[in-house]
VOBA-1610 file (N, C-alpha, C; in pm, whole numbers, padded with zeros to 5 digits, always signed):
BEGIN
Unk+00083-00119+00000Unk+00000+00000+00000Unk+00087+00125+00000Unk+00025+00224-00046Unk+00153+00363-00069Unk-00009+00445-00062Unk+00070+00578-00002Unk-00038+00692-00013Unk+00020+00837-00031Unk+00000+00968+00041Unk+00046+01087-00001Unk+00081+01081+00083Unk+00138+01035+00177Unk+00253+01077+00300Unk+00385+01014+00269Unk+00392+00914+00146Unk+00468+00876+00121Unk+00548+00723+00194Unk+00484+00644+00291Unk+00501+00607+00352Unk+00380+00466+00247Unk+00480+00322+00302Unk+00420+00224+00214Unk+00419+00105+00289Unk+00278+00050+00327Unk+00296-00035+00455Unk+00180-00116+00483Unk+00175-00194+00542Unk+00049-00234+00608Unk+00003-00159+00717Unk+00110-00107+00785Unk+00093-00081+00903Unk+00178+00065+00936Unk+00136+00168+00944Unk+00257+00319+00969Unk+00237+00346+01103Unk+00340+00305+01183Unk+00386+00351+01299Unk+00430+00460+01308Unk+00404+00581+01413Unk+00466+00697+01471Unk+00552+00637+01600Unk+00681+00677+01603Unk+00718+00580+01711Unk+00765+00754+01769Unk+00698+00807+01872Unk+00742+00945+01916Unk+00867+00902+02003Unk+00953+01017+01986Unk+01084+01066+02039Unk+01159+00915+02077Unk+01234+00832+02028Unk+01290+00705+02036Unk+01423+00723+02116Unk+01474+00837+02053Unk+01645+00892+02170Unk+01574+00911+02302Unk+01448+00999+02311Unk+01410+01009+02490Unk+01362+00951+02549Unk+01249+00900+02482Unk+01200+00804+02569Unk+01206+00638+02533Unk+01331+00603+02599Unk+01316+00434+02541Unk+01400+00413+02698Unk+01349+00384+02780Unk+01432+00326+02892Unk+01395+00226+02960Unk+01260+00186+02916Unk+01209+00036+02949Unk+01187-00079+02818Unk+01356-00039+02778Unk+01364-00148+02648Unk+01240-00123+02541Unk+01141-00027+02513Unk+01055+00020+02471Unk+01061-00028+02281Unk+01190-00086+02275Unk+01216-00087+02094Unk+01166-00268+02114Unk+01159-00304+02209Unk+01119-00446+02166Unk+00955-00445+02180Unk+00857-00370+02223Unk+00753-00351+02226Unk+00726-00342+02037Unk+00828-00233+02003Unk+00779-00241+01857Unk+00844-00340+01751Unk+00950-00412+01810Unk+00992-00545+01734Unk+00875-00630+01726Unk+00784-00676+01844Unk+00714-00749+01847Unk+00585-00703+01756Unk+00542-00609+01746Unk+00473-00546+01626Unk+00494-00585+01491Unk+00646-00558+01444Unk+00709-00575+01370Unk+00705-00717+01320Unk+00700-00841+01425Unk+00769-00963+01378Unk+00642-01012+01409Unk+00521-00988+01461Unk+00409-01046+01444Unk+00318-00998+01310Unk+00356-00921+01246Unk+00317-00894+01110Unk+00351-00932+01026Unk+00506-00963+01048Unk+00608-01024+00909Unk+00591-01159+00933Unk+00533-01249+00996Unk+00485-01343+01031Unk+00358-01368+00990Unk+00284-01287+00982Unk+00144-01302+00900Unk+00177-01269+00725Unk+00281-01230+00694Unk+00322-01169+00564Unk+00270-01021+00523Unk+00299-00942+00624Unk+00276-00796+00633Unk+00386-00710+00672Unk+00387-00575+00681Unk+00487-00502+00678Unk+00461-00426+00755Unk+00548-00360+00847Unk+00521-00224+00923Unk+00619-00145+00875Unk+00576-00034+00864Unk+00690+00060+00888Unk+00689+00186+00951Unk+00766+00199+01026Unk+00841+00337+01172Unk+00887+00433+01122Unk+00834+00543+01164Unk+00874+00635+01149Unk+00931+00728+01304Unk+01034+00782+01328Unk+01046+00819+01442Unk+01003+00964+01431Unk+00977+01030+01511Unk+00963+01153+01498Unk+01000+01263+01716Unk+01078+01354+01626Unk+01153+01361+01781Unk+01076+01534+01804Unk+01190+01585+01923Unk+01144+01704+01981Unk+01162+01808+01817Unk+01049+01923+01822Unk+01043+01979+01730Unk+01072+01975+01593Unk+00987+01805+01611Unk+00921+01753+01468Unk+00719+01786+01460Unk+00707+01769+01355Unk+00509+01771+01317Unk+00475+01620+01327Unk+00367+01627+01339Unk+00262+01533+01341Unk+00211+01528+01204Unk+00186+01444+01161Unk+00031+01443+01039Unk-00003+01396+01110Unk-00145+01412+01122Unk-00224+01236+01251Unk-00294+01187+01138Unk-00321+01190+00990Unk-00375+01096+00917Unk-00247+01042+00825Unk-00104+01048+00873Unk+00002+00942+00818Unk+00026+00846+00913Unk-00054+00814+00975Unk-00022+00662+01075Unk-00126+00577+01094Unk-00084+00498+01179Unk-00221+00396+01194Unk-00190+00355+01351Unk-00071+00390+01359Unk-00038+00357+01499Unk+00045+00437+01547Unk+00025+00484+01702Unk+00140+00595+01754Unk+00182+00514+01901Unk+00328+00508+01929Unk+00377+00440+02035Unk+00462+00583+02129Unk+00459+00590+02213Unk+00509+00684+02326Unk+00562+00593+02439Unk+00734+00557+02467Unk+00768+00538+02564Unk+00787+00587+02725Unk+00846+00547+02791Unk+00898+00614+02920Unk+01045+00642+02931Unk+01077+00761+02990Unk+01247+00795+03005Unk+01225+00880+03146Unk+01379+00917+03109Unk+01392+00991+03260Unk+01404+01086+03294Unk+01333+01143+03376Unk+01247+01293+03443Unk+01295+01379+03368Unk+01445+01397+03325Unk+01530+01527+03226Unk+01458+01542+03080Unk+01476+01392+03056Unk+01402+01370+02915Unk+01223+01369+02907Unk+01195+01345+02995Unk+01012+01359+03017Unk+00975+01532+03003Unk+01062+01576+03105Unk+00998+01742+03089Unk+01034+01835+03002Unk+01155+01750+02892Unk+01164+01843+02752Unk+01056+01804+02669Unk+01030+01621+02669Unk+00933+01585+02589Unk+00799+01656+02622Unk+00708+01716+02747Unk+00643+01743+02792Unk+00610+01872+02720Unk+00678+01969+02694Unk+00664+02087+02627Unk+00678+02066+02517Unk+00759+01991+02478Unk+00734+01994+02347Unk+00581+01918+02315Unk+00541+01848+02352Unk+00407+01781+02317Unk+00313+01927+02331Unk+00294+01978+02430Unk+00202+02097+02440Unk+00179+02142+02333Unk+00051+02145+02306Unk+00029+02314+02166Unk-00012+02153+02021Unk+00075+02189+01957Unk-00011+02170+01829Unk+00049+02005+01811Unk+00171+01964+01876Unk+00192+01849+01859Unk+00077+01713+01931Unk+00062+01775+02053Unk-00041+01720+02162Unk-00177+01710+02058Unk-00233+01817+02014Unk-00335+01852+01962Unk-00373+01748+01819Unk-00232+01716+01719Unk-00252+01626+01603Unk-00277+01470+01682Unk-00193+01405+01775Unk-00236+01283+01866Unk-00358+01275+01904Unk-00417+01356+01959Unk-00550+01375+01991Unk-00654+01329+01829Unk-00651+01417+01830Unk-00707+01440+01646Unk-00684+01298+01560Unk-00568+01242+01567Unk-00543+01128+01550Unk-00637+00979+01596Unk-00626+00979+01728Unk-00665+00842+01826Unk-00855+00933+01791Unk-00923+01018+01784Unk-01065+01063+01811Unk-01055+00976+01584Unk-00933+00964+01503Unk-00982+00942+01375Unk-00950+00779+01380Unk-00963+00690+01486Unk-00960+00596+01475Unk-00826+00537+01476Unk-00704+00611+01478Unk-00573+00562+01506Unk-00559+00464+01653Unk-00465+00325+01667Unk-00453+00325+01798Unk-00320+00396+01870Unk-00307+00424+01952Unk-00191+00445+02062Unk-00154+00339+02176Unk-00019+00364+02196Unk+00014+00233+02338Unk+00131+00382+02369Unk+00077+00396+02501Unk+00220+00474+02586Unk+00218+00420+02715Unk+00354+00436+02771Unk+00379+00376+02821Unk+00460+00415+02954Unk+00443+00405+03067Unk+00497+00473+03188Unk+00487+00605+03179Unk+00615+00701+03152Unk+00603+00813+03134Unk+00512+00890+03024Unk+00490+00804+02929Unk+00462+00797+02819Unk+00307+00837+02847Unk+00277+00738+02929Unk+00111+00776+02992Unk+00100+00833+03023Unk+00178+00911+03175Unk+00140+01004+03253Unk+00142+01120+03118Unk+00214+01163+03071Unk+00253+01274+02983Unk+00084+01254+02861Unk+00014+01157+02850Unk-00074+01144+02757Unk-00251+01185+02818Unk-00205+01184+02985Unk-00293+01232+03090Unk-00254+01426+03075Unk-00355+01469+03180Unk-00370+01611+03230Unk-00196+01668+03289Unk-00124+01588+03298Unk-00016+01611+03280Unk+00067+01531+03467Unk+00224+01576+03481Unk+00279+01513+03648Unk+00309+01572+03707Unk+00306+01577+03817Unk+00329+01686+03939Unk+00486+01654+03972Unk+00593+01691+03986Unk+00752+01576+04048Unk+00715+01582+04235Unk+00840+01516+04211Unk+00839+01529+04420Unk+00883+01667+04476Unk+00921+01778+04364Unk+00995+01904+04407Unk+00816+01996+04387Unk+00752+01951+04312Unk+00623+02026+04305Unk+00639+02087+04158Unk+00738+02048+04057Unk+00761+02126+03952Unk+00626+02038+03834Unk+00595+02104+03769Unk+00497+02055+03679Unk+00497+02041+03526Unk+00476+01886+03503Unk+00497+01854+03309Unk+00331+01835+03288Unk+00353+01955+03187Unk+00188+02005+03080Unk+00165+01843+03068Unk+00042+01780+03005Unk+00011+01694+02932Unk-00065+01705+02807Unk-00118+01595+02745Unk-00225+01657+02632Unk-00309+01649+02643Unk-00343+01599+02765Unk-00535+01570+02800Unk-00584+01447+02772Unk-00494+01369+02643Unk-00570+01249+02580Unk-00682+01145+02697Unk-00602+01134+02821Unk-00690+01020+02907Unk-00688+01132+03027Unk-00820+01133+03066Unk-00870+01211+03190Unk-00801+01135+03322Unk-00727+01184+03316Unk-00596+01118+03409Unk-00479+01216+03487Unk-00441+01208+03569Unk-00366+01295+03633Unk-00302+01245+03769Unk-00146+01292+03748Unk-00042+01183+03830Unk+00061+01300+03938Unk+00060+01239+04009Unk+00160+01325+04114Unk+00302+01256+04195Unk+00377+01282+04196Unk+00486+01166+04240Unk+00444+01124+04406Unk+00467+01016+04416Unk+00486+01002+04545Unk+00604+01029+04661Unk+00584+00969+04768Unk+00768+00969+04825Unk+00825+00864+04796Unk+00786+00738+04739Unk+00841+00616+04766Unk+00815+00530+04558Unk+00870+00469+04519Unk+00864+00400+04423Unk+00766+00284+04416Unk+00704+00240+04331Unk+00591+00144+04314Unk+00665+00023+04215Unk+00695-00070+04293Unk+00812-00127+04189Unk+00801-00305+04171Unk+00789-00387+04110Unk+00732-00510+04092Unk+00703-00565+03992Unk+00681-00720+04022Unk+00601-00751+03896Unk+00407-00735+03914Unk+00346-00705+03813Unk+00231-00661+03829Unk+00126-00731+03716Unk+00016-00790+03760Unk-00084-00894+03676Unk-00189-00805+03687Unk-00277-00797+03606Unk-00417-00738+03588Unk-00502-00795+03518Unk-00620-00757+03482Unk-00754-00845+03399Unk-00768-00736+03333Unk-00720-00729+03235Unk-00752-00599+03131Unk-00840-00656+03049Unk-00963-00535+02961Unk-01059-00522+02927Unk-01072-00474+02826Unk-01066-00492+02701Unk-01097-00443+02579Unk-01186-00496+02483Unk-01278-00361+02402Unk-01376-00443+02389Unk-01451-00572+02374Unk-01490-00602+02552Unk-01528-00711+02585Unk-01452-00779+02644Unk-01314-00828+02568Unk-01262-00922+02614Unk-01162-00927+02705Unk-01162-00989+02791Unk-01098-01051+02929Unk-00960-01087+02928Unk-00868-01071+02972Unk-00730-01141+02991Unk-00640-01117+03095Unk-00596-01159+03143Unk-00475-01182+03246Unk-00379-01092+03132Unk-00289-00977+03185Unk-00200-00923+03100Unk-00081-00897+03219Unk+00050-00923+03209Unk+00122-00946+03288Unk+00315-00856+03249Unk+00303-00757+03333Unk+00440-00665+03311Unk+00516-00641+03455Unk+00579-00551+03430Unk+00666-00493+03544Unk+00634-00343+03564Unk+00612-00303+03683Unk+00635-00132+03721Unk+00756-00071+03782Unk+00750-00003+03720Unk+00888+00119+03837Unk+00839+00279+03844Unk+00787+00288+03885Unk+00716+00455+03891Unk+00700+00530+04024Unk+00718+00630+04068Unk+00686+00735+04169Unk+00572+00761+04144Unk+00501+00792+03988Unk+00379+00862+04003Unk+00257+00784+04024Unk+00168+00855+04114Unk+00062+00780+04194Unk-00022+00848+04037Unk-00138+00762+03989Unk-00187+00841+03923Unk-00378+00819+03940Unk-00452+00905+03936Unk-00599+00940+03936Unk-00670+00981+03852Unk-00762+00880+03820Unk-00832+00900+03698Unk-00974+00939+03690Unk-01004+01016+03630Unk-01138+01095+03618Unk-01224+01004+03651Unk-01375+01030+03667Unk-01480+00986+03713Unk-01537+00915+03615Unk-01522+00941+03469Unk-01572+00873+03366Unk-01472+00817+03231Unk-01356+00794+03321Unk-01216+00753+03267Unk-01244+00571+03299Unk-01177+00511+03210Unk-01210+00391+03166Unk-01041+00304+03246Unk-01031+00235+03355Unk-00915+00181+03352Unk-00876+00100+03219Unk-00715+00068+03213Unk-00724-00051+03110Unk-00722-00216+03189Unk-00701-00202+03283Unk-00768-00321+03369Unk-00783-00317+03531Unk-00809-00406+03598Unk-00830-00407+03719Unk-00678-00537+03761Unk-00672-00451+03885Unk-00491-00533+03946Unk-00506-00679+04011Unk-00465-00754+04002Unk-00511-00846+04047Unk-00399-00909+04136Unk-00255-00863+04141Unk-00097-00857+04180Unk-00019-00732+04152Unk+00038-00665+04260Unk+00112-00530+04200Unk+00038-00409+04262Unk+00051-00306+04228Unk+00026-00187+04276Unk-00063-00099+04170Unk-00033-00120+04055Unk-00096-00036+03918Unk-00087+00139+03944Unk-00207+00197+03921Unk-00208+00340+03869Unk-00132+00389+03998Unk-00190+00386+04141Unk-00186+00426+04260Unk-00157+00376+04372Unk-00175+00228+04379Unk-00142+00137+04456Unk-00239+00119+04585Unk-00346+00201+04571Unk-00477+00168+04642Unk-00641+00180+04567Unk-00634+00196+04471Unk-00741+00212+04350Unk-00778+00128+04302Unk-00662+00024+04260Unk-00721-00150+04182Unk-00686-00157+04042Unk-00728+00009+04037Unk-00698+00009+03851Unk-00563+00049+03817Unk-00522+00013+03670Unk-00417+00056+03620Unk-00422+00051+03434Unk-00348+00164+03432Unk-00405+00182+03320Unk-00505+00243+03246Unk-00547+00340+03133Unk-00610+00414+03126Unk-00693+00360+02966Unk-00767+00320+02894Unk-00818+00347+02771Unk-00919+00442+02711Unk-00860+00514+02638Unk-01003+00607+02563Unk-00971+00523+02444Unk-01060+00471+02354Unk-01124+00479+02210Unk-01057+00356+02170Unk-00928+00375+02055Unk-00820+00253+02068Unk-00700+00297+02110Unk-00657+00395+02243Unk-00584+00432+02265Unk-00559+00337+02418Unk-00414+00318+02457Unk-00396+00265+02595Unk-00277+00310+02688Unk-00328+00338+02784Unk-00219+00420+02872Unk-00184+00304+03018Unk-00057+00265+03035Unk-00033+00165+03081Unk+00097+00227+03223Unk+00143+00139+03273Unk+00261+00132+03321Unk+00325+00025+03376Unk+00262-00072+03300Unk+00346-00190+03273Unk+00461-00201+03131Unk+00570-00266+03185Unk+00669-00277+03097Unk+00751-00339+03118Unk+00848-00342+03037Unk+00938-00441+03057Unk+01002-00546+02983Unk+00998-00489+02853Unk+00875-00462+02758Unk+00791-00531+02783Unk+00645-00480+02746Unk+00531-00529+02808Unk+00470-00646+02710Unk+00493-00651+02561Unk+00424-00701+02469Unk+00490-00859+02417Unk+00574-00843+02476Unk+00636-01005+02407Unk+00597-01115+02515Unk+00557-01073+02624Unk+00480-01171+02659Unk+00333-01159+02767Unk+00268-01084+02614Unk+00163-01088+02595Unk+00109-01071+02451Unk+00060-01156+02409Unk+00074-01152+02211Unk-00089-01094+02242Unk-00167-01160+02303Unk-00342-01096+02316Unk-00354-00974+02249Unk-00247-00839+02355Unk-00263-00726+02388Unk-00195-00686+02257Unk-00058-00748+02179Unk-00028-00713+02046Unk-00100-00699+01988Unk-00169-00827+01948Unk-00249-00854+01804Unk-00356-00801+01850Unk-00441-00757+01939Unk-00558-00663+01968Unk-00520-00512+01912Unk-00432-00422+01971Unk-00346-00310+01914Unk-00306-00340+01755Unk-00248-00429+01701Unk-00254-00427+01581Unk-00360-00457+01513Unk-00437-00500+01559Unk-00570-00525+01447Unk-00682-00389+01465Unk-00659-00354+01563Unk-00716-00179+01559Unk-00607-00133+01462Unk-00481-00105+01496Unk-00420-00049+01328Unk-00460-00093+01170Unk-00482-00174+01195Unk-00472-00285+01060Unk-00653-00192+01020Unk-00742-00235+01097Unk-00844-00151+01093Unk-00836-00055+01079Unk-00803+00073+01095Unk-00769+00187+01082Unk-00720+00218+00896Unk-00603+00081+00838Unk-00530+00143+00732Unk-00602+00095+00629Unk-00706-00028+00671Unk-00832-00061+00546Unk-00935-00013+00566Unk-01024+00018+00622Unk-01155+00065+00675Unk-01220-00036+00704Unk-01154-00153+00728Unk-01286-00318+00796Unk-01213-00375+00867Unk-01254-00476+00951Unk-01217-00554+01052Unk-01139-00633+01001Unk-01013-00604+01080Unk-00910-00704+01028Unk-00967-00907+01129Unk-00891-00970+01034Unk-00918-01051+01090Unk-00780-01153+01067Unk-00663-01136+01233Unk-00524-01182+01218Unk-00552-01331+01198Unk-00462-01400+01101Unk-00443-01512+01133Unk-00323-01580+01245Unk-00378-01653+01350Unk-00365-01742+01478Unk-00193-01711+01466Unk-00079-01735+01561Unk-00002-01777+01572Unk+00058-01878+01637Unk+00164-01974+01640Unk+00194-02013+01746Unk+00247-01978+01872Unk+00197-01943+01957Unk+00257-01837+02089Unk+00252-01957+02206Unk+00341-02034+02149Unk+00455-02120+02233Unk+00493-02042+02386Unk+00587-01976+02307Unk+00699-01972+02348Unk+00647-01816+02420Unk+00532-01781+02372Unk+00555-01626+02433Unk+00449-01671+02576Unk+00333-01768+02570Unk+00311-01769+02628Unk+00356-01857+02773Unk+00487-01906+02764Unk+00581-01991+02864Unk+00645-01845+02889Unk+00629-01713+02883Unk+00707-01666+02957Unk+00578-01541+02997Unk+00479-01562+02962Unk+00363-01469+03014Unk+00346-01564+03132Unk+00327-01743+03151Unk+00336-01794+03302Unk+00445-01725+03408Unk+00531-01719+03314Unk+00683-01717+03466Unk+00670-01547+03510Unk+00598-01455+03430Unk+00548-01363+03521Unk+00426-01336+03526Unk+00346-01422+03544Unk+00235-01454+03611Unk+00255-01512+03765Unk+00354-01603+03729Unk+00405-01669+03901Unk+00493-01564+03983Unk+00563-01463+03876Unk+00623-01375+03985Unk+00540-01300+04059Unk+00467-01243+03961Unk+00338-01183+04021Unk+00263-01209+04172Unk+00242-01327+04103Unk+00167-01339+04227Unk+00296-01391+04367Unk+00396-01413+04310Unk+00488-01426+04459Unk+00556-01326+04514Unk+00518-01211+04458Unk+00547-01086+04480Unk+00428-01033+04615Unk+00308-01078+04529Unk+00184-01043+04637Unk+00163-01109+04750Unk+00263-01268+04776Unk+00258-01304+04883Unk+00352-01306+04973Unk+00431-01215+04883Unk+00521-01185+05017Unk+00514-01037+05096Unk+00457-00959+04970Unk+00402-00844+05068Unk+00262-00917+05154Unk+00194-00969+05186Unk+00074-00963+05215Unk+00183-01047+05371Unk+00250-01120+05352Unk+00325-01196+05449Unk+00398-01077+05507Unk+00430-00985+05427Unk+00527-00900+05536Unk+00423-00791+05571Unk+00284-00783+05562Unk+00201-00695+05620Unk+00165-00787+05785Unk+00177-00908+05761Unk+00124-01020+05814Unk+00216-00975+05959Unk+00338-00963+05904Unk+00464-01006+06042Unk+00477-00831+06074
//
């Protein structure tokens, strides 16, 4: 496929700011994109786009936003403000999906408060809003995430200060079932508007979980034909022998805090 953006694909990824924000291994999130398509006999192709670059929001089909660190979050932060924030938006409301991710989220919310009280703008995308804590939220973390309709055990890692709170008619992307998630007393973690998902699981989060891939890609795939894609099956062997082994951390994570609440 080829169009006027020049870009020729099954699939056109925006992969925002890749030098700043990639610190939770964030490039294998989009390998797995990558190699679950070329595996069906499809193509993606990335485009990076950094600080005081444009948006088109109708040259993609998919936009990915990592997490980095606080220096690199509050340049990315302004720079998103204003008209870059505004094409993402415009984008995910034209049927594009999004996956961001730690920082990536908070910054895709009403924006983060730090522990000094200094403040990074956001773009509004998820009625969401995060403030650091004093202490780190750090683990392996299991949830029952929810997308249209369907149910799954989805299983990552957290490392975050920011506690985060989500509007009254804000949609988690699942409920915690091991771990701490948005706040670490709420349940939820994770944010979805439309086909957009705001997470803070990682680690990379997607290679072992193919569900949550091929769900995100088949909203792209949808997006670059105008009908329901429909992926053909893989064998997920191997991804799902390592979605168990942090599934079991998970939960031995939760029994040893619950044991050291115990003593």
């Amino acid at each position: 496929m080829s169009g006027a953006d020049g870009m020729s694909a099954d699939v056109r990824l925006c992969h925002l700011y890749p030098d700043e924000m990639n610190i939770y291994a964030d490039r294998g999130n989009i390998a797995v994109f990558q190699r679950r398509l070329e595996w069906r006999g499809l193509r993606l192709e990335v485009r990076g786009v950094g600080p005081g670059e444009t948006i088109d929001p109708s040259a993609y089909d998919l936009i990915y936003l990592g997490g980095g660190q606080d220096r690199d979050q509050a340049v990315v932060a302004h720079d998103l403000a204003g008209s870059k924030g505004d094409a993402i938006i415009s984008a995910v409301e034209d049927g594009v999906a999004l996956l961001a991710v730690c920082g990536g989220y908070q910054l895709t919310g009403h924006g983060y408060t730090g522990v000094d009280g200094s403040r990074m703008p956001g773009i509004r995308l998820f009625d969401a809003d995060t403030i650091a804590g004093n202490t780190r939220l750090i683990g392996d973390v299991l949830i029952n995430a929810t997308l249209n309709g369907q149910t799954r055990e989805v299983a990552g890692f957290e490392n975050h200060a920011g506690r985060t709170e989500l509007g009254a008619g804000a949609t988690p992307l699942g409920a915690v079932l091991a771990g701490h998630g948005n706040s670490g007393v709420s349940g939820g973690e994770g944010c979805t508007r439309l086909r957009a998902i705001g997470t803070y699981l990682h680690g990379p989060l997607l290679p072992r979980n193919p569900w949550l891939a091929d769900h995100i890609l088949g909203w792209a795939l949808e997006h670059r034909t105008g009908s329901a894609a429909e992926l053909v099956p893989l064998d997920d062997t191997m991804e799902m022998a390592a979605h168990a082994v942090a599934v079991g951390r998970a939960h031995g994570d939760r029994r040893e805090r619950l044991m050291g609440r115990r003593g």
